[in-house]
TORVOZA-395775 format. One line per 3 residues: number of its first residue (from 1); for each residue x, y, z of C-alpha. Coordinates in pm, whole numbers, plus 32768, in hexadecimal, padded with zeros to 4 digits. Example, Ala and Ser with C-alpha at 12.3 -4.5 7.8 and 13.67 -1.06 7.14 Angstrom:
BEGIN
1> 84CE,7E3E,830C; 8557,7F96,82CA $
END
This chain:
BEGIN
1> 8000,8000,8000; 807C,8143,7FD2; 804A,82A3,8048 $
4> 7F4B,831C,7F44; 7EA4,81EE,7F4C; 7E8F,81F8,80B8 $
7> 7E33,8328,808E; 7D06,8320,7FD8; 7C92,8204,80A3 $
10> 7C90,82E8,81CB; 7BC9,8405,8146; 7AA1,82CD,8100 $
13> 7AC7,822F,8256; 7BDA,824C,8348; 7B39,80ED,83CC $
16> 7B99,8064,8287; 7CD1,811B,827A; 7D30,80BE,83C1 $
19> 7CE7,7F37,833A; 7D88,7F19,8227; 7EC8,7FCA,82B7 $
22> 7EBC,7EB2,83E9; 7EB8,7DCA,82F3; 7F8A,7E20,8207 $
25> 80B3,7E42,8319; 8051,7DA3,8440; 8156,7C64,8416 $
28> 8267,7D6F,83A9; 8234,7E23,84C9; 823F,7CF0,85C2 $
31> 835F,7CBC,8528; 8402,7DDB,8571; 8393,7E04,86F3 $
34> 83ED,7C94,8736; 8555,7C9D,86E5; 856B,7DAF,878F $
37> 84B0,7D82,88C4; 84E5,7BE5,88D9; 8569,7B5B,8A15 $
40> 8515,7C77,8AC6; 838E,7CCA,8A9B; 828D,7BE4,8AAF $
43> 81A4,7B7F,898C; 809C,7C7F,8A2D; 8187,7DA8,8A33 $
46> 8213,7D47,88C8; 80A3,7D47,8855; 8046,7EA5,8923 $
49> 8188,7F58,885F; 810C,7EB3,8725; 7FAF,7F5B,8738 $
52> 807F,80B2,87D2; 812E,80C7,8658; 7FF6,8087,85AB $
55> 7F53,818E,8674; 8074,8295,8656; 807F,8221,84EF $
58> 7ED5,826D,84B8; 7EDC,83C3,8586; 804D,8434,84DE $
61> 805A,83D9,8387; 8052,84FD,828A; 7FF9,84B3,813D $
64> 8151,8567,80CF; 81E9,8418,810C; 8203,833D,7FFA $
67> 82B8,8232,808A; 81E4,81B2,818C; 82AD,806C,81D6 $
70> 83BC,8128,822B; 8300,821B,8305; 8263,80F3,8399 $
73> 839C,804E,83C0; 8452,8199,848C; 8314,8168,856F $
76> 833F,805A,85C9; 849F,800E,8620; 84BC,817C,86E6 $
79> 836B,80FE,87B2; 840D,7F98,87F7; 8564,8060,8856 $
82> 84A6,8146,8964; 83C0,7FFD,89C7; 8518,7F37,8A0A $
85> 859D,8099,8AC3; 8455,808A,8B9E; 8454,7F30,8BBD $
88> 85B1,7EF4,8C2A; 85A8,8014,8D34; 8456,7F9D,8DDA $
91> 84D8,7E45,8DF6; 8652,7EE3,8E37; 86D9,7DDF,8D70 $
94> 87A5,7EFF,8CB8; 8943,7EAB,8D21; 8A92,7F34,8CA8 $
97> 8ACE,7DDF,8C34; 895E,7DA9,8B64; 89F3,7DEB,8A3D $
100> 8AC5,7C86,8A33; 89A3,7BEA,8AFB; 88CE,7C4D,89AA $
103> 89DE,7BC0,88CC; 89CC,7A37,8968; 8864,7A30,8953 $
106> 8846,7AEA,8833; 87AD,7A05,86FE; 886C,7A15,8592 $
109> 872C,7A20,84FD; 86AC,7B79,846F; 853D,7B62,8491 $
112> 853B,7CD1,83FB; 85F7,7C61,82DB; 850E,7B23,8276 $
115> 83D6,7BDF,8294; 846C,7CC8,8184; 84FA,7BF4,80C5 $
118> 8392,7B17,80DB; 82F5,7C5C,805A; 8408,7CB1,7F26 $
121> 83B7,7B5D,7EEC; 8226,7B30,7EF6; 823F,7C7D,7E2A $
124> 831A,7C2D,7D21; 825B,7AFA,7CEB; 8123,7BA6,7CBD $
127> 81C3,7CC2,7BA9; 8232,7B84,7AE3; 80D2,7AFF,7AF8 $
130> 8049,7C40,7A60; 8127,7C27,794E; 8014,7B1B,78C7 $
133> 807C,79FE,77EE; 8169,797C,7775; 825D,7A7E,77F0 $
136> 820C,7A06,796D; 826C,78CB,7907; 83C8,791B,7843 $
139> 8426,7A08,7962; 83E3,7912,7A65; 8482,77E5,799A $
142> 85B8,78BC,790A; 8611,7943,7A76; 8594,787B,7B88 $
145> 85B5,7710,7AEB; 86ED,77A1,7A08; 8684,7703,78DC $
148> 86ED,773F,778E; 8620,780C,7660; 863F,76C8,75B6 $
151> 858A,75FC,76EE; 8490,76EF,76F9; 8426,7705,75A1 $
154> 840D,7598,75C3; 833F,7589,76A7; 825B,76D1,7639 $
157> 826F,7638,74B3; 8323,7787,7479; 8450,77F5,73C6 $
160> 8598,782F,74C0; 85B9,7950,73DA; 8463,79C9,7462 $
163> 8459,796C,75B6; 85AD,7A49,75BB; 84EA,7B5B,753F $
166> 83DA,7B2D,75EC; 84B6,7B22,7721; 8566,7C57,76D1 $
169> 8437,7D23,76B9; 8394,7C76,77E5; 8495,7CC2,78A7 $
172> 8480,7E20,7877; 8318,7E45,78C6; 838F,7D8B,7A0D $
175> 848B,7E8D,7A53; 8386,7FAD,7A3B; 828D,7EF9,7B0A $
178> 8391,7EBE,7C16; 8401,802C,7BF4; 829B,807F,7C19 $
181> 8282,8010,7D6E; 83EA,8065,7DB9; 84B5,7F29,7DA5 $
184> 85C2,7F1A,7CB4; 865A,7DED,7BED $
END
């Protein structure tokens, strides 16, 4: 979603707004406020600052913004920092020493990271789709099973000379879709 669309959902219905923005980001948000607050915050005060960024998100979003997942993103990880800050100092588990406590329980899995990459992903898939057929199927075959024009026209009862062609241009109108909502090959 982005900002105008967003936008224009809120001047129908902030309910719906308010919705579709939830749902849109809700698991990207998690996300975000669990690696940051896990191990120190319990599920209910993960899911409190989770509902805190959607709510600062709703009441301070201007429409100037075009990049809402980034905005979002901000959000949340400065409401997780001051919910770890709050958290740590009511339960005084704050030390000079928490730092390398952190470290040896920390997990080398970037939640953050998958959830992006999940979305680039679900995204990318769903441009290629809208390129129709057969380009969604050379683009798909070509770079994600690596096969060759040759295998391709075989199985599409195509030329390789075409399904080159055809993968040329298709992969243009790829790149402009992508560009379209900011991702770039």
């Amino acid at each position: 979603m982005t900002g105008k669309e967003y936008s224009r959902l809120y001047h129908k219905s902030r309910d719906k707004a308010y919705d579709a923005l939830f749902e849109e980001y809700c698991n990207y948000v998690y996300a975000i406020v669990y690696n940051r607050l896990r191990g120190i915050a319990s599920r209910e005060d993960i899911e409190e600052c989770v509902s805190d960024v959607f709510a600062d998100v709703f009441f301070g979003y201007s429409a100037v913004k075009e990049d809402m997942r980034g905005y979002i993103g901000t959000v949340a990880k400065r409401r997780a920092i001051n919910a770890f800050h709050s958290l740590t100092a009511r339960q005084k588990h704050f030390s000079g020493n928490a730092d390398e406590e952190l470290v040896t329980i920390s997990s080398d899995k970037d939640i953050e990271a998958d959830s992006d990459s999940a979305e680039t992903r679900s995204i990318l898939l769903s441009k290629i789709n809208e390129l129709g057929e057969p380009d969604s199927t050379i683009i798909l075959q070509k770079y994600y099973y690596e096969r060759s024009s040759a295998e391709i026209a075989e199985m599409l009862s195509m030329k390789s000379s075409a399904v080159r062609m055809r993968a040329a241009r298709a992969l243009e109108k790829l790149r402009k879709k992508l560009a379209n909502v900011g991702i770039t090959l």
